[in-house]
N, C-alpha and C positions, 0 to 999 in steps of 0.2 A: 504296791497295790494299784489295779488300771483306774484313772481315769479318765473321766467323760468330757467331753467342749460343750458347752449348750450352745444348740442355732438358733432355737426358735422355741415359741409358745404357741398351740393354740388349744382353744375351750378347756384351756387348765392344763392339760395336758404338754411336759416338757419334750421337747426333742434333742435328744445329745447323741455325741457321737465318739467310739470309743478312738485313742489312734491309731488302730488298725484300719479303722474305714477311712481317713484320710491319707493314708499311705494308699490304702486300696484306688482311692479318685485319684492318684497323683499316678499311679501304676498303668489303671485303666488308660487313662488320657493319654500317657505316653504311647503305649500299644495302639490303641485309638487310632493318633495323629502317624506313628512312625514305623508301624506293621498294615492293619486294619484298610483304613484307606488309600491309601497310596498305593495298595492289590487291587482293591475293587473300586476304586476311581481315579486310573493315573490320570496322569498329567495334567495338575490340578496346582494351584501358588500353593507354597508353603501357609502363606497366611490364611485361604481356604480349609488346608488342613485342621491346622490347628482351633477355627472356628467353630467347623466345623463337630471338630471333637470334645471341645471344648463343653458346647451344646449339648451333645448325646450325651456325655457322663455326667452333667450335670441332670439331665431328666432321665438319664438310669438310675442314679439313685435318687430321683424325686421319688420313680416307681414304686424303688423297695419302701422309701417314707409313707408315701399314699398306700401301700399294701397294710402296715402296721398300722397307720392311723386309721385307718377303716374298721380295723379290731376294737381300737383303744376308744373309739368313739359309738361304735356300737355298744361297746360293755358300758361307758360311762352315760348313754341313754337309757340304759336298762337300770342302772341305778346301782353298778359293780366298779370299785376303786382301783381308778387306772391312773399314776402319776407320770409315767417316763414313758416314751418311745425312745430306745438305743438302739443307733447304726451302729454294726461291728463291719467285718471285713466280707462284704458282697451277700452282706444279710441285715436281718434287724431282728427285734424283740419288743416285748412291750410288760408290764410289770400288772401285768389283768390280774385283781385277785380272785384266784380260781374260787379261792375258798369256799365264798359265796353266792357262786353262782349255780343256777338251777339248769334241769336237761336242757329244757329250751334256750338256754342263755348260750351255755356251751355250741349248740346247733348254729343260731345267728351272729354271734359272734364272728366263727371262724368260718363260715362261707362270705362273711363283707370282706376281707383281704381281696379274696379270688374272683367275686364280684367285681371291685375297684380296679383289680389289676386286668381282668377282660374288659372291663369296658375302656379303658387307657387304649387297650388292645384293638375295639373297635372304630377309638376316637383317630390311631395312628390311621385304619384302612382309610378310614372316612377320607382323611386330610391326603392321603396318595391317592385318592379317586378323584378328588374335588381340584387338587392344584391345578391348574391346566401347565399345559406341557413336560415336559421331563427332566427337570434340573436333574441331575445326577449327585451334586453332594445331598439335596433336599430326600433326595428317594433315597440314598445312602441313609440316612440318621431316623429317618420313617420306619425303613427296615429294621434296624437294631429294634427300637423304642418297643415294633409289635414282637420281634420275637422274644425280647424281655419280660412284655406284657403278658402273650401266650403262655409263655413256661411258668411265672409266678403264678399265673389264673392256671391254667389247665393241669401243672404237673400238683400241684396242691388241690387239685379238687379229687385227686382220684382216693379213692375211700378205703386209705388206710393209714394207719397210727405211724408217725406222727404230726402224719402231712393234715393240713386243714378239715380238706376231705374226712378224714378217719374221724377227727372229733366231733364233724357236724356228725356224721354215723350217729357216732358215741351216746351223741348228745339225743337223738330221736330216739335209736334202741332206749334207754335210758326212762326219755320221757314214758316210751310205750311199758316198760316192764317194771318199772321202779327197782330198781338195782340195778346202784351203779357199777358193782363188782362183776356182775353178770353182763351189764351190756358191755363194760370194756374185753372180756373174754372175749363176745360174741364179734366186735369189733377188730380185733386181733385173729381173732379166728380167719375172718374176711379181709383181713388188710395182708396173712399171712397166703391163700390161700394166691388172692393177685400176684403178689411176688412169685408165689410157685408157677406160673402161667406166663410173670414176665423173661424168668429165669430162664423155664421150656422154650422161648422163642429166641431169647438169646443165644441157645445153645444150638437150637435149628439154624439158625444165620451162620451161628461159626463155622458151620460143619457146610452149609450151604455156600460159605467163603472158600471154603478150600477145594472148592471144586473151578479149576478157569472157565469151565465154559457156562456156568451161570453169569454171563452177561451183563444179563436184563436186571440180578438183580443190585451188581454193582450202581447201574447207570438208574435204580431208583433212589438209592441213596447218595449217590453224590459225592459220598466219600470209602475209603478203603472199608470194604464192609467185614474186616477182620475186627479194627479197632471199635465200629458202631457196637458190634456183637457184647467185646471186652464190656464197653462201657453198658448196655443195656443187663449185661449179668452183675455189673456191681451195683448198678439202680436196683434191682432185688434182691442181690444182699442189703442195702442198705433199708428198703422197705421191711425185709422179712425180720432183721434186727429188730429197727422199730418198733414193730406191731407187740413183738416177743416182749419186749424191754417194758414197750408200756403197759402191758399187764402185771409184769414184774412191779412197773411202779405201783398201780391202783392194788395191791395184795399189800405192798407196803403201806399204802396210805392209810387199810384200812388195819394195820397192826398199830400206828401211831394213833389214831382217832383219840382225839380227846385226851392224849398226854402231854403237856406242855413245856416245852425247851426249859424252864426251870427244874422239872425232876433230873435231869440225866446233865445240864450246866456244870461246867467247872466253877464254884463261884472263888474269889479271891483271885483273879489270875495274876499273873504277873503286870506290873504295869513299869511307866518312869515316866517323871516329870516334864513338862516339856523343857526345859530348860538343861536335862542333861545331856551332854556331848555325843555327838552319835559313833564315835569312838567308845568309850563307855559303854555304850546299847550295844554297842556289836561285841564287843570285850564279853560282858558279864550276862547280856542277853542270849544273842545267836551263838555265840564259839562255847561259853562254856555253861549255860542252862542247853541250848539245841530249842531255843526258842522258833517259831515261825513270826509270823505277824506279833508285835507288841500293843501293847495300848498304852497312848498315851496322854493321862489324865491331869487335873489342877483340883486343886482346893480337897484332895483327898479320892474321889471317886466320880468327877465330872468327867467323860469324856471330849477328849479336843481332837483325837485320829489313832489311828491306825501309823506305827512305822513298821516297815518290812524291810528286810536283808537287801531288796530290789532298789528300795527308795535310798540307800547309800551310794548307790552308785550313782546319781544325780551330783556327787562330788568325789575329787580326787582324790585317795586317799590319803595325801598329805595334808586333807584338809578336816580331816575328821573331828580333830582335836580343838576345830575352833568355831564349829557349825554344832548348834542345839538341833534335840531331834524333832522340837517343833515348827524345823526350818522346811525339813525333809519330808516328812509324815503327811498322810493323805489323810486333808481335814477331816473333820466327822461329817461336814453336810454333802458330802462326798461317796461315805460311805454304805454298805449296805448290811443293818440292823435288822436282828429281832428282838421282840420284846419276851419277858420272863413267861407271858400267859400265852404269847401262839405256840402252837401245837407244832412238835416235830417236824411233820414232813411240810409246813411253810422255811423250814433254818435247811430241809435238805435241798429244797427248789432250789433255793437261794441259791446254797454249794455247790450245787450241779453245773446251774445256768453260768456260774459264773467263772468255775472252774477255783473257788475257794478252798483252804482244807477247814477256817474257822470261820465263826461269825461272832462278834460284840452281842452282848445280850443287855438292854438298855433298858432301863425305868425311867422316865423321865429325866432325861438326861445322864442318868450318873448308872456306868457301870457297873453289874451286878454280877458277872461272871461272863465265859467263854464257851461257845456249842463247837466243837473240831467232828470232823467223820467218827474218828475215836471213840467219841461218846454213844453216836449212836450204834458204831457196831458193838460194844462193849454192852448197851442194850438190849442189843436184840441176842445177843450171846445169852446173857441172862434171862430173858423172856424166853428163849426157847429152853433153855437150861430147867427153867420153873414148870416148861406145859409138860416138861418129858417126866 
């Protein structure tokens, strides 16, 4: 099961990071110090380098930090329950519950990201205007910082699902028509329509790449304007997905409304003690049930963690035999929970975002059953089996 590092607190709000984002700052920093600058400001000390980069990945990802906590603290001034900001790998999240929030909430929430990250954006110009002279590392890491800044603020503000942009849409069609099902359509519609437009220009450039004697417009872009092209047509696939998916979701949401992870729960799952051999778990659990994640319980139906087939390999296998699985098991305050009374599509969030196939379904501590994809498509097979 992945876990998080905590760095920080603040106004309640946790900051963790998953270790993919710390592989990501240790990636970045190399490329940084030993690609990055050493092209765009030779002959510079090694210990410059490394300063210097050191620096800029570190307030790269303050960015993405401050983009997320701008969300997390809008919602939690509005009076919507936000616990974690998570760094994954050259992105974040944040654990807003949608649930209950209202048009207007939706709106201001997610234009404060793009807000934060443009104004980052104009605090970098500011500070390359104001330094006097031209350090070169100095204007090096100024540069990054704004076009970091620029792309989180501007490419998330364009208004489509399921960039920030899209949801503040969402969130005002929504306020205006009360229907949430119909403003997400309408938002989709418009976030689909851009893509069609970003696509058409894509495909103009490519065709306008293969021509040598467009010059002018090589030498406005700066780089091979075959590959700009490439990548400007997957930016609209990638938009036109979105827009499509999140209407998919909000039809789904509104099939769930008001059904609660208890009706469709496996209850009784499978569990083991913590104290059993993670030899054993993998014996009679994974190899011969075809178990995924297990739970691992005390005093009958308390929760203590999650062990997964993943969390073995944290030992040799010759060592199976003398390691309990609540050596291995990724604790419970760890893990991410729902309870018997939230509604479906809060256990699907969950599975999506985090790329889970199950979720622990908890009552006050002691394990009441298990929500896997399974369940719900086996739901919705039956619910549609029942309209027809």
């Amino acid at each position: 099961m992945p876990r998080t590092l905590p760095l920080a607190t603040l106004r309640g709000i946790s900051i963790r990071a998953q270790p993919s984002a710390i592989l990501a700052f240790f990636a970045l920093l190399f490329i940084l110090v030993n690609a990055y600058f050493p092209g765009t400001i030779p002959n510079e000390r090694a210990q410059t380098y490394w300063s210097v980069g050191f620096l800029t990945t570190v307030c790269l990802f303050f960015s993405v930090v401050a983009h997320e906590l701008a969300h997390a603290i809008v919602a939690s001034v509005r009076g919507i329950s936000v616990s974690t900001v998570t760094l994954s790998m050259f992105s974040g999240s944040s654990d807003i519950d949608r649930e209950n929030q209202k048009p207007l909430d939706e709106a201001f929430i997610n234009v404060a990201g793009p807000a934060v990250s443009l104004l980052l954006a104009a605090i970098a110009i500011a500070a390359r205007l104001a330094i006097p002279g031209q350090s070169t590392p100095l204007m090096g890491f100024l540069e990054l910082v704004l076009i970091l800044n620029l792309w989180l603020g501007g490419f998330n503000l364009l208004p489509t699902l399921p960039l920030d942009g899209g949801h503040a849409v969402r969130g005002l069609l929504w306020h205006r028509i009360g229907d949430y099902r119909r403003a997400t359509r309408i938002a989709s519609l418009i976030g689909r329509g851009l893509a069609g437009l970003i696509f058409l220009g894509g495909i103009l450039l490519l065709v306008f790449s293969l021509d040598g004697t467009q010059t002018e417009i090589a030498g406005l872009f700066g780089y091979d304007t075959r590959i700009v092209a490439i990548v400007i047509i997957a930016v609209a696939w990638f938009l036109n997905a979105g827009s499509r998916n999140a209407y998919r979701h909000a039809v789904l949401q509104q099939r769930f409304r008001g059904v609660p992870v208890s009706r469709i729960m496996t209850p009784n799952p499978v569990t083991v003690p913590p104290w059993k051999t993670v030899e054993d778990v993998v014996n009679e659990c994974f190899l011969q049930r075809g178990e995924r994640p297990v739970a691992v319980v005390n005093n009958g139906d308390v929760l203590m963690g999650l062990i997964a087939y993943s969390d073995t390999r944290k030992l040799p296998r010759s060592d199976w035999a003398k390691h309990a699985a609540g050596e291995v098991m990724t604790p419970v305050g760890e893990l991410i929970k729902v309870a018997p009374e939230d509604t479906i599509d809060v256990a699907i969030k969950h599975m999506a975002e985090q790329h889970f196939n199950q979720l622990p379904v908890v009552d006050r501590g002691r394990l009441v059953g298990m929500i896997a994809r399974v369940n719900v498509l086996r739901f919705l097979e039956l619910k549609d089996e029942t309209a027809a």
